[in-house]
C-alpha atoms as a printed R data frame, in Angstrom:
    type eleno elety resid chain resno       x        y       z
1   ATOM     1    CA   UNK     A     1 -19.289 -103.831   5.198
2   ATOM     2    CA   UNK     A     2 -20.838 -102.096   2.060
3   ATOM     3    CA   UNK     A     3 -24.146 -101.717   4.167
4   ATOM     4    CA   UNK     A     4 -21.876  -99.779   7.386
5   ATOM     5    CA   UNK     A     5 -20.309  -97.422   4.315
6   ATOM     6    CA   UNK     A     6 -23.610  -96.563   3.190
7   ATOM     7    CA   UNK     A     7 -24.482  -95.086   6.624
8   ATOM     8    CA   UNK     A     8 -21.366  -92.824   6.898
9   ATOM     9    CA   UNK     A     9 -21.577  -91.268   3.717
10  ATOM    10    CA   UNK     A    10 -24.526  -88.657   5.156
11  ATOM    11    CA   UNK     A    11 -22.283  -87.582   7.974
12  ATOM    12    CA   UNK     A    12 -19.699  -86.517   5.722
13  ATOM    13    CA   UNK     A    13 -21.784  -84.726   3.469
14  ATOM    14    CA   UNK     A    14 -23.561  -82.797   6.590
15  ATOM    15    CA   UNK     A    15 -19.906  -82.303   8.048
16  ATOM    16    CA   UNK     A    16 -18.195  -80.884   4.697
17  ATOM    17    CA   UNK     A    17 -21.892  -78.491   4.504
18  ATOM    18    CA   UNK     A    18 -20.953  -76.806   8.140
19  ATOM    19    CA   UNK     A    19 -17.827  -76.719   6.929
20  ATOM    20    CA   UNK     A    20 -18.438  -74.347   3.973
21  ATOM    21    CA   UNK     A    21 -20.832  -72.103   5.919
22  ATOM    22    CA   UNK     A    22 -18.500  -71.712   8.813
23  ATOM    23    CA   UNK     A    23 -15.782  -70.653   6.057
24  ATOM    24    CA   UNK     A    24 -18.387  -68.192   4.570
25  ATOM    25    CA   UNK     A    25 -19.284  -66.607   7.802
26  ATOM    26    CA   UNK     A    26 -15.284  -65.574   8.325
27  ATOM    27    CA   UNK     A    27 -15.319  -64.499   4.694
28  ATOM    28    CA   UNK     A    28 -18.152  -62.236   4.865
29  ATOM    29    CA   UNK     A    29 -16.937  -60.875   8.530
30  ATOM    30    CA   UNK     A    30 -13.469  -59.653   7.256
31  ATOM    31    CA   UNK     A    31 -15.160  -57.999   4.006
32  ATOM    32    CA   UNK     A    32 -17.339  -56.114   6.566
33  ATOM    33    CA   UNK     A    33 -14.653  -54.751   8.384
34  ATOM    34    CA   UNK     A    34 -12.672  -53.997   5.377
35  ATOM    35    CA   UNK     A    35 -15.249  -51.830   4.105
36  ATOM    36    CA   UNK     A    36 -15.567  -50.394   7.629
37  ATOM    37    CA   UNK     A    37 -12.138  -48.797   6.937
38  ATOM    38    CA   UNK     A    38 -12.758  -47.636   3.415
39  ATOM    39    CA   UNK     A    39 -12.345  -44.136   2.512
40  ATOM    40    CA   UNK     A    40 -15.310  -44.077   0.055
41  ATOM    41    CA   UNK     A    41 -16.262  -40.467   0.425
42  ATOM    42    CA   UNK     A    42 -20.037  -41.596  -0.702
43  ATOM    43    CA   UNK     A    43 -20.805  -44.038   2.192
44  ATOM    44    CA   UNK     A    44 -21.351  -41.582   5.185
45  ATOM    45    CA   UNK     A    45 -21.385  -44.459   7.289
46  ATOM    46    CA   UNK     A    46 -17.924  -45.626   6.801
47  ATOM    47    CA   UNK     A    47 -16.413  -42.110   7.388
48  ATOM    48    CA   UNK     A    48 -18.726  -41.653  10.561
49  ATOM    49    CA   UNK     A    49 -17.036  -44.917  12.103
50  ATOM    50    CA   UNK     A    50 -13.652  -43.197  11.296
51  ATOM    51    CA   UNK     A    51 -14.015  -40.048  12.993
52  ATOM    52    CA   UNK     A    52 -16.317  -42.434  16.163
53  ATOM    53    CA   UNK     A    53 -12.742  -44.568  16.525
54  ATOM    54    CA   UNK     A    54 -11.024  -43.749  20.460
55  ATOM    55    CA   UNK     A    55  -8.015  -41.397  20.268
56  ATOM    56    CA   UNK     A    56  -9.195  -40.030  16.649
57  ATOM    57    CA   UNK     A    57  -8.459  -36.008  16.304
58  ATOM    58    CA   UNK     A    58  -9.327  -34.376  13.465
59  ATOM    59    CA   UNK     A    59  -6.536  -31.595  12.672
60  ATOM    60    CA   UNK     A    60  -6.846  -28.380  10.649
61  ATOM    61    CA   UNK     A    61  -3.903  -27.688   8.152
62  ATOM    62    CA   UNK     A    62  -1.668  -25.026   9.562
63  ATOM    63    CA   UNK     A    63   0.578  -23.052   6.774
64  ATOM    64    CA   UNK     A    64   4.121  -24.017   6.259
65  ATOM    65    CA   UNK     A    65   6.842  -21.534   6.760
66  ATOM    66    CA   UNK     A    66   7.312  -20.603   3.200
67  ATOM    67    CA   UNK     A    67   3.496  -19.273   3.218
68  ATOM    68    CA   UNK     A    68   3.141  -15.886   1.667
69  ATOM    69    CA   UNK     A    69   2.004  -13.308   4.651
70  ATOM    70    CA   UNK     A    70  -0.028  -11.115   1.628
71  ATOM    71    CA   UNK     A    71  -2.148  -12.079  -0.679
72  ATOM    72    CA   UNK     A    72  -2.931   -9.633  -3.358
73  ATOM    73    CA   UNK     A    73  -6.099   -7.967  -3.710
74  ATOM    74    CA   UNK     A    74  -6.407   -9.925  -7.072
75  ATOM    75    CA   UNK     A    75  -6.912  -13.398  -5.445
76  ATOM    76    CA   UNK     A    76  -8.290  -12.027  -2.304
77  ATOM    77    CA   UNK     A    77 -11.477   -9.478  -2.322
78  ATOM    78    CA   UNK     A    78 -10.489   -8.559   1.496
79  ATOM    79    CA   UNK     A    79  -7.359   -7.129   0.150
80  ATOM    80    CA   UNK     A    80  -6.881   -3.937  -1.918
81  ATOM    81    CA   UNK     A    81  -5.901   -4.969  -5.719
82  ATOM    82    CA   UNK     A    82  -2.552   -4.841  -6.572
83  ATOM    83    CA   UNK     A    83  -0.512   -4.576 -10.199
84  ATOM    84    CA   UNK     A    84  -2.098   -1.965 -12.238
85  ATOM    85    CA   UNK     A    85  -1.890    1.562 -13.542
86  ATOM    86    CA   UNK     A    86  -3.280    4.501 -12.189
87  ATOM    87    CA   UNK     A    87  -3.732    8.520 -12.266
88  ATOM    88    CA   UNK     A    88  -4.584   10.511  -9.325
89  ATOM    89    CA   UNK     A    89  -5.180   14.012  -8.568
90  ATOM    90    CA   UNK     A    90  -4.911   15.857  -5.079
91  ATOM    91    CA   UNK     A    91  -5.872   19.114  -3.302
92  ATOM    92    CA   UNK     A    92  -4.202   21.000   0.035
93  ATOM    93    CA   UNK     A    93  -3.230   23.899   1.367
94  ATOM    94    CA   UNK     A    94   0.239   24.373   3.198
95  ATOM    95    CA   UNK     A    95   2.347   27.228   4.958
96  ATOM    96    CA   UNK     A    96   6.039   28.348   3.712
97  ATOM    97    CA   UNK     A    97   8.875   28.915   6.004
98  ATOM    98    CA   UNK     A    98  10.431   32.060   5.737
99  ATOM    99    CA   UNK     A    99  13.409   32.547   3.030
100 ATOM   100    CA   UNK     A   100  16.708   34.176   3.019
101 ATOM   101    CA   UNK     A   101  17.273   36.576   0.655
102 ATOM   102    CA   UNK     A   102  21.421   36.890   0.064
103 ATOM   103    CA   UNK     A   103  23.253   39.113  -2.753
104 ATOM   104    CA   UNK     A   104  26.938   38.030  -3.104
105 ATOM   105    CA   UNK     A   105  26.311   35.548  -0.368
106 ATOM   106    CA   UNK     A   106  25.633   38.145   2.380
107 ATOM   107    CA   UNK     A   107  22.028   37.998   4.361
108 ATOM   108    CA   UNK     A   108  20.086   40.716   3.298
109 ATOM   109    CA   UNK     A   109  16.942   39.822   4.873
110 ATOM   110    CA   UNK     A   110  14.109   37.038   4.756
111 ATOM   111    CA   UNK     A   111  11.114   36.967   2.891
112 ATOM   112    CA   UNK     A   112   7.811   35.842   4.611
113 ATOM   113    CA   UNK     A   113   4.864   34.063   2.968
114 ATOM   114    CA   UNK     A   114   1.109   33.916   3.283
115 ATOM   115    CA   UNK     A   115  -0.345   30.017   3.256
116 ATOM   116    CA   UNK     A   116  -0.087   27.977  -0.190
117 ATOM   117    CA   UNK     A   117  -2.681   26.538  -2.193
118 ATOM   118    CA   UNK     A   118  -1.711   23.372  -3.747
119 ATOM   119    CA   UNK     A   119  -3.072   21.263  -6.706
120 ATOM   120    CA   UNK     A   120  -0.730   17.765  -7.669
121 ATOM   121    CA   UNK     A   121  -1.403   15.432 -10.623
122 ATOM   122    CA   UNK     A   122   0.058   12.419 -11.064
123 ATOM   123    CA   UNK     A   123   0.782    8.972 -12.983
124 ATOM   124    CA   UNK     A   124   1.937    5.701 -11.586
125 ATOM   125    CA   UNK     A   125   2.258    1.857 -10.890
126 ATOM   126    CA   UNK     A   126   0.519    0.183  -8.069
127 ATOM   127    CA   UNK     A   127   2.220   -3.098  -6.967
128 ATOM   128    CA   UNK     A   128   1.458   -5.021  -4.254
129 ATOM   129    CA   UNK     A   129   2.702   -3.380  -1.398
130 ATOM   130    CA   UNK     A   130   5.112   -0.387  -3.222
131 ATOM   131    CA   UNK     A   131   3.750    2.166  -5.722
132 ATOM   132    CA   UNK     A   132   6.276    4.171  -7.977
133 ATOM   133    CA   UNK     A   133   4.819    7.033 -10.117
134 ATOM   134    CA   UNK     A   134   5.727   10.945 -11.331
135 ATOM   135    CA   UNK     A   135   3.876   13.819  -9.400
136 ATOM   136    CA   UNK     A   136   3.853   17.017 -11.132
137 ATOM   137    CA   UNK     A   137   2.822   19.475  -7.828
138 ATOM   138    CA   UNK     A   138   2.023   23.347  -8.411
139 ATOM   139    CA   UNK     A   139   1.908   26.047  -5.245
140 ATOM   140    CA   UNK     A   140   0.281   29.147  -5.170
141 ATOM   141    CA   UNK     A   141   1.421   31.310  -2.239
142 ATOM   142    CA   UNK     A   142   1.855   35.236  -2.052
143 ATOM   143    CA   UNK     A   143   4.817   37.323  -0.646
144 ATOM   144    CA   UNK     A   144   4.097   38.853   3.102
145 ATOM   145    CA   UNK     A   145   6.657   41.184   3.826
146 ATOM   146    CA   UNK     A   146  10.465   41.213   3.884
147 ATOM   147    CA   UNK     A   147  12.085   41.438   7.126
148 ATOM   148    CA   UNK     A   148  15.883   43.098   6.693
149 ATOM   149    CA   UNK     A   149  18.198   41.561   8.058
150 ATOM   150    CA   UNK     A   150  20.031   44.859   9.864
151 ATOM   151    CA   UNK     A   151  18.996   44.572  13.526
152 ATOM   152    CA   UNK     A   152  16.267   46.654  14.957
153 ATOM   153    CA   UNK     A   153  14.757   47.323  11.542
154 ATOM   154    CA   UNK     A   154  11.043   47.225  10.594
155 ATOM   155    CA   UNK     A   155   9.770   44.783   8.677
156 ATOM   156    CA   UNK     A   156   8.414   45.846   4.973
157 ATOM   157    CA   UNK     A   157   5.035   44.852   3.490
158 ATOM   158    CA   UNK     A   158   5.111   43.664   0.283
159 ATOM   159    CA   UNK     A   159   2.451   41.587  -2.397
160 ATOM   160    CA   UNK     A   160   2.819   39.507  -5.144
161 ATOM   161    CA   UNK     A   161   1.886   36.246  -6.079
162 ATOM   162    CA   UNK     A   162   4.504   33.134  -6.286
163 ATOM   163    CA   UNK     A   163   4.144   29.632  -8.347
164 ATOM   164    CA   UNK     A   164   6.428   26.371  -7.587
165 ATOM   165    CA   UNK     A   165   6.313   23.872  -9.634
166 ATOM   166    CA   UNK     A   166   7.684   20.412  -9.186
167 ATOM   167    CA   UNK     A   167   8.360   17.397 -11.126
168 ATOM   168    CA   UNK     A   168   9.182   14.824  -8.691
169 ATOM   169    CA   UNK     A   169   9.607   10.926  -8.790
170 ATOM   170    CA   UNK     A   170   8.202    9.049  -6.115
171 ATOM   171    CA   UNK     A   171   7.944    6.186  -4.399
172 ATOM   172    CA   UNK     A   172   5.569    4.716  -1.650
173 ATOM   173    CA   UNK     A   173   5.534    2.204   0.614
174 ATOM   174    CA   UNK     A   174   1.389    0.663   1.446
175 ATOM   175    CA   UNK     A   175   1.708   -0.737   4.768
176 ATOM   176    CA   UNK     A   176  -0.373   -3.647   5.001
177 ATOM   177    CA   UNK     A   177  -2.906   -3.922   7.348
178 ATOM   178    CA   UNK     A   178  -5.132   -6.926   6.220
179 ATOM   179    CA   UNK     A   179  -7.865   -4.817   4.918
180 ATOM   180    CA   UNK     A   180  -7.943   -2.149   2.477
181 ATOM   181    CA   UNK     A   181  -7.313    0.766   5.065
182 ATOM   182    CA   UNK     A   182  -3.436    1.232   4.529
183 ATOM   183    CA   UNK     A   183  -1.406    3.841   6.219
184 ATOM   184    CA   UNK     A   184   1.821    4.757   4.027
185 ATOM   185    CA   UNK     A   185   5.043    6.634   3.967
186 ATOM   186    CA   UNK     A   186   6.642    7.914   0.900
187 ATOM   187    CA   UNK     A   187   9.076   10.445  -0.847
188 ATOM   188    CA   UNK     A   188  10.234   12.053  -3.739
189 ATOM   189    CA   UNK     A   189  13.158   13.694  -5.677
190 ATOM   190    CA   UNK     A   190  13.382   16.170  -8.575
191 ATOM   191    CA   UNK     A   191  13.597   20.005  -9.784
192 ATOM   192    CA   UNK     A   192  11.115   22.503  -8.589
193 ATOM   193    CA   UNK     A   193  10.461   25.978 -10.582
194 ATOM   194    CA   UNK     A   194   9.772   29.233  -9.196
195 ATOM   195    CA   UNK     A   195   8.133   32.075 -10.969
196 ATOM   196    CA   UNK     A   196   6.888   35.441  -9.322
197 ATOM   197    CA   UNK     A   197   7.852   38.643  -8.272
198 ATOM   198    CA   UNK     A   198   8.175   40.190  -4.593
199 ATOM   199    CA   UNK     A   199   6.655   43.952  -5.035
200 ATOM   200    CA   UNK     A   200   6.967   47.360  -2.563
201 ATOM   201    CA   UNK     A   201   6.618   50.909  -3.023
202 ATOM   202    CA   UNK     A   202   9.961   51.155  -4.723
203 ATOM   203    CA   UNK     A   203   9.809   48.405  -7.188
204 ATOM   204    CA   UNK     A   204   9.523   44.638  -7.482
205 ATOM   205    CA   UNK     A   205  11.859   41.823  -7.284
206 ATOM   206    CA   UNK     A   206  11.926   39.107  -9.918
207 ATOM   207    CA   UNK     A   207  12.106   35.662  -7.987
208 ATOM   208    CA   UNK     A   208  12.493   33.275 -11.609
209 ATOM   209    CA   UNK     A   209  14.701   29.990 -10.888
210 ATOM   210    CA   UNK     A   210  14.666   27.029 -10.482
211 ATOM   211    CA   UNK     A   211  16.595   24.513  -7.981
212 ATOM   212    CA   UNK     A   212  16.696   21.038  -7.095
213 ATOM   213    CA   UNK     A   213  13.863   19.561  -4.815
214 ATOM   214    CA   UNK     A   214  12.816   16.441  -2.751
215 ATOM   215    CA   UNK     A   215   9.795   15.883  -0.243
216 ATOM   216    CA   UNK     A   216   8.470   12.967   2.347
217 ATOM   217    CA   UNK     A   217   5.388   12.030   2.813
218 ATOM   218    CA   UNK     A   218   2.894   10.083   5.239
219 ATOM   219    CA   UNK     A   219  -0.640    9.584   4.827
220 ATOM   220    CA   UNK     A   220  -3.635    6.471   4.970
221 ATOM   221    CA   UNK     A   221  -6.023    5.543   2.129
222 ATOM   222    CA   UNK     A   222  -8.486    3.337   1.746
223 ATOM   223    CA   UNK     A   223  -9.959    1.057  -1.671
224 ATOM   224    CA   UNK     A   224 -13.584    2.211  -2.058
225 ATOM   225    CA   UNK     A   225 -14.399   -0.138  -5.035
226 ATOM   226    CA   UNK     A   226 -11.833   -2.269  -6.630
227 ATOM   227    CA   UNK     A   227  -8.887   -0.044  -7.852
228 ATOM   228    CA   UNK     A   228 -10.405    3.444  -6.832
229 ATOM   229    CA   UNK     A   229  -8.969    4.646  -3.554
230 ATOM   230    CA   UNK     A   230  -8.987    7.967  -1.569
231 ATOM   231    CA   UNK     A   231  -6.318    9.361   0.707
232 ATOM   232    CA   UNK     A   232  -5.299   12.283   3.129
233 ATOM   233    CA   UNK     A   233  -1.863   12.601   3.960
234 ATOM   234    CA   UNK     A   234   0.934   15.106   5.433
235 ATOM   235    CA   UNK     A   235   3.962   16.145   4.020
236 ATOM   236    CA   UNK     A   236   7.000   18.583   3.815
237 ATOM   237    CA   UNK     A   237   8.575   19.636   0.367
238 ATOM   238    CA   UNK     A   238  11.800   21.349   0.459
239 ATOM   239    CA   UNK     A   239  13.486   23.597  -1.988
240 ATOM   240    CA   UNK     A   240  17.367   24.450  -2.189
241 ATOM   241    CA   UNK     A   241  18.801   27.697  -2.672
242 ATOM   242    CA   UNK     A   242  19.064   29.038  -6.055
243 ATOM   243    CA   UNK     A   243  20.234   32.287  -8.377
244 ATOM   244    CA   UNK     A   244  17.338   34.357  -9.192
245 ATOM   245    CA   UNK     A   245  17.248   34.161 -13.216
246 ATOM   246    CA   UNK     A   246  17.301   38.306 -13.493
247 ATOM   247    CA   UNK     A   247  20.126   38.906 -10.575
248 ATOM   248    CA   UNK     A   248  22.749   36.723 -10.762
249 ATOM   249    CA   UNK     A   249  24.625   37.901  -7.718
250 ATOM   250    CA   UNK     A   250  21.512   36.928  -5.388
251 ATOM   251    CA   UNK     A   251  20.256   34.126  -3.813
252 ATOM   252    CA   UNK     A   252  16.764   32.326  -2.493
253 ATOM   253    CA   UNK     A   253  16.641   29.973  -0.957
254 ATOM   254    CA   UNK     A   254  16.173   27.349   1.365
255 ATOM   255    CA   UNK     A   255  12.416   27.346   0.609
256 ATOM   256    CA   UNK     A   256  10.829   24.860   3.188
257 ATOM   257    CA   UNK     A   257   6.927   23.875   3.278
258 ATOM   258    CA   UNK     A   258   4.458   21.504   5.587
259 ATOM   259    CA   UNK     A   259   1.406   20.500   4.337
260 ATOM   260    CA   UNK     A   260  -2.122   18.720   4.123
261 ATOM   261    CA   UNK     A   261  -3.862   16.947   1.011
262 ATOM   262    CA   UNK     A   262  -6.883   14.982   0.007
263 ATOM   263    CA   UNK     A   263  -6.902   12.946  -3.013
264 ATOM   264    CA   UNK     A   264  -8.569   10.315  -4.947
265 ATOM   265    CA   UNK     A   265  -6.735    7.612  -7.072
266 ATOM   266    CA   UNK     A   266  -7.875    5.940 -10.089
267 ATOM   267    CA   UNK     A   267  -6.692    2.443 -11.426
268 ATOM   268    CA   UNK     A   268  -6.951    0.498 -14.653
C-alpha cells in the first residue's frame, strides 16, 4: 500500500504544475487587454487600438450656446484690439445748404455758400464693439451770394469767410466683421459756433452765434498695426436756427452740411 502511494505522488505534483500555468496564462491575458484599454497618453499603441475599434468616431467639440460670438482683439490677433484710449485727427471737405436769412421772423432771403474745408480733432474710448469720445470739428466755408427772397429778384454776390465750430459728443457703433475691416455708423450732439461776416457793396453782415447742433455719421476703418487704425467716412452735420449776436431781431439758420473725411486714429 505504501509502495502504490509512492507512485501517485508524481501525478499530483505534475497535475497541481499545469494547474498553476494554466491560471497564469488567464492572468497575464486579462492584464493584456486591460492595458489595451488604457488611456496612457505615452503608449501610442494603446490609443491606436482605440481609435482602430468598429463604430469608433472621433468628434470635434462644437461651442455651447452661451459662447461669446466676439472675441476681442486682445485675446485674438485676427481681431482689432479693443479697451483702450485713443486721439484721432481727420480731414474733408463738404458743401453747405443754403440758409434763410429772417428779421422779426419774416424771410428775407437765403444765403448761399461755396464748399467747406473741414479739420476735426478728437479724444475717446475704444471698447469692444462701441467707441464713445468728444470731437471738436472746425469749417471753413465762404459766403456766395444772397438770393432775396422778393420774387423775380436777382441774386447778390457777396464774400466773406465763415468758421463753425462744434463740440460734439459722440458715439459709434464698430460693426463686426471678423477681421479688422469694420464698417460703422455713428452720431453726435452738442453746440456749434459761428463766426464771420457776409459782405456787399453796401456793407457787411455780422453772422456771430451760436446754436445747438447734432450730426450722423457712416464710414469703414481698418487696424493697420495693433491700435492704429485709418478711416473714411460720410456724414451730415446740422445746425439750428439762431439770433445773430449783433442783430437781435434776425435769424440764421437752419444751417445743413454733407460731407467726406479721412482720418487716422491712434490708441494707447
Amino acid at each position: 500500500m505504501k509502495i502504490h502511494s509512492f507512485f501517485w505522488f508524481p501525478a499530483v505534483l505534475a497535475s497541481l504544475a499545469f494547474a498553476t500555468s494554466v491560471k497564469a496564462e488567464e492572468v497575464s491575458t486579462k492584464a493584456a487587454d486591460l492595458m489595451g484599454v488604457s488611456t496612457d497618453n505615452h503608449n501610442p499603441s494603446n490609443l491606436l487600438a482605440q481609435s482602430s475599434d468598429p463604430g469608433f468616431t472621433p468628434v470635434a467639440p462644437t461651442p455651447g450656446s452661451d459662447t461669446p460670438l466676439y472675441t476681442g482683439g486682445d485675446i485674438n490677433p485676427d481681431l482689432p484690439a479693443s479697451n483702450y484710449p485713443y486721439g484721432s485727427l481727420s480731414v474733408g471737405f463738404g458743401s453747405q445748404s443754403n440758409v434763410d436769412l429772417k428779421e422779426a421772423g419774416q424771410k428775407l432771403g437765403e444765403v448761399s455758400f461755396n464748399g467747406a474745408f473741414s479739420f476735426n480733432a478728437a479724444v475717446g474710448y475704444q471698447f469692444e464693439q462701441v467707441r464713445a469720445e468728444l470731437e471738436v470739428g472746425n469749417q471753413f466755408f465762404s459766403a456766395k451770394e444772397v438770393i432775396p427772397a422778393v420774387a423775380g429778384a436777382t441774386a447778390q454776390l457777396v464774400s466773406g469767410n465763415i468758421t463753425a465750430t462744434t463740440i460734439l459728443l459722440n458715439g459709434y457703433y464698430d460693426i463686426p466683421t471678423g477681421s479688422k475691416l469694420r464698417p460703422y455708423i455713428g452720431g453726435g450732439i452738442g453746440l456749434g459756433f459761428f463766426r464771420g461776416d457776409v459782405k456787399n457793396n453796401f456793407g457787411a453782415l455780422n453772422i456771430d452765434g451760436s446754436s445747438f447742433a447734432w450730426q450722423a455719421k457712416a464710414g469703414v476703418q481698418y487696424e493697420v498695426v495693433r491700435k492704429v487704425n485709418i478711416f473714411g467716412e460720410l456724414k451730415y452735420a446740422n445746425a439750428s436756427s439762431y439770433t445773430l449776436k449783433d442783430f437781435p431781431l434776425a435769424d440764421l439758420g437752419p444751417l445743413n452740411s454733407f460731407g467726406v473725411a479721412i482720418g487716422y486714429r491712434q490708441g494707447f
